[in-house]
C-alpha positions, 0 to 999 in steps of 0.5 A: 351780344348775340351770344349773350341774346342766345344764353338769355334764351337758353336759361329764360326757356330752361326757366320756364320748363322748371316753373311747369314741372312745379306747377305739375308737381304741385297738381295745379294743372288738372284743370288745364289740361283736362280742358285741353285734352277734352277739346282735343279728343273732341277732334278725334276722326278716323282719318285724322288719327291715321294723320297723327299716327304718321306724324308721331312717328316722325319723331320716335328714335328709329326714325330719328336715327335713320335720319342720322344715319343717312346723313352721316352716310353722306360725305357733304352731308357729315360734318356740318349736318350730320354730326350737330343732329346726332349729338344733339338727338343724343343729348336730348334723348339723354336729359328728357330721359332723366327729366322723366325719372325724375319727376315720375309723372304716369301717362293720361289713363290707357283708355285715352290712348289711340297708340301703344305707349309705355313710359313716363309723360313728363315731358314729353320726349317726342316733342323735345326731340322733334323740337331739337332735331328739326329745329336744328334742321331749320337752323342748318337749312336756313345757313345752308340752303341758298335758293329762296323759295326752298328754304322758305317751303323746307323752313315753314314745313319743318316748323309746322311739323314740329308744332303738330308732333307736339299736338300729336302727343296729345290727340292720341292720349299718350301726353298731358298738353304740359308735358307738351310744352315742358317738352318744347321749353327744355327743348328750346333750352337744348336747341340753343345751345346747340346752335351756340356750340356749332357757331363757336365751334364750326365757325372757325373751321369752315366759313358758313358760305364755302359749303352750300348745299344747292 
């Protein structure tokens, strides 16, 4: 049952990536992103730039792949952790590329840009793999982690970070507020079957409660 709850979510929020990208192709969505985008700019301060700028980074490849790097490094850290972010990082990466090719959207215009970005913009890359990465992180640290109080602050940070890199997209020009969220919904696509996987595959290997990182 939970599983089929699970497979529900995979094909619901697969479901409404593809409705977006109609609507984007359609260009029905101008007015909503502009309104978005005019109200966002509006927000534009230098130190908050700065702020963005960081958390931006966050989600670009390199870091992502020093993330997984030091994990897989890690004896206790590379098979239950490790391993389930780098392939789905990869995974990622791999359709949100193919997506963009795909539909062929360009970037708002350079003007509004606050950091150097090349590309296409549908979806948005940072903010799918942001979603998957540390999503999954969520998922981990909360099977994982034991002691309530930082599993709760590592569970809420996480999930904050992921809402403000997606903002961040937005706040420095380089995505359309709809490559923002086609990027979370083929992101939570993504992320559930990833926690669908790791639940059929590792779950008969080593029982969730022998191996807890303290």
């Amino acid at each position: 049952m939970i599983i089929n709850k699970k497979i529900g979510i995979v094909v619901i929020s697969l479901g409404f990536f593809l409705a977006t990208g109609v609507l984007v192709l359609s260009d029905t969505t101008i007015a909503f992103d502009s309104s978005i985008q005019s109200f966002v700019f509006s927000m534009h301060r230098d130190f908050l730039t700065v702020f963005f700028k960081i958390v931006t980074y966050s989600a670009n490849w390199q870091t992502i792949v020093i993330f997984c790097a030091v994990l897989l490094t890690i004896k206790k850290t590379r098979i239950r952790i490790g391993v389930p972010l780098s392939f789905a990082s990869l995974i990622s990466t791999v359709i949100y590329k193919c997506a963009k090719m795909v539909y062929a959207r360009p970037r708002p215009e350079i003007g509004f840009h606050l950091i150097e970005q090349s590309g296409l913009s549908f979806p948005s890359g940072h903010s799918m793999t942001g979603l998957v990465f540390y999503g999954l992180l969520i998922y981990l640290v909360a099977e994982y982690v034991k002691e309530n109080r930082a599993q709760k602050a590592l569970l809420i940070l996480l999930s904050v970070l992921i809402f403000l890199i997606g903002f961040s997209r937005v706040y420095l020009g380089v995505h359309y507020p709809t490559d923002v969220l086609a990027g979370w919904f083929l992101g939570t696509s993504i992320l559930t079957a990833a926690i669908i996987f790791i639940e059929k595959m590792y779950s008969k290997r080593i029982p969730f409660d022998k191996f807890k990182l303290q």
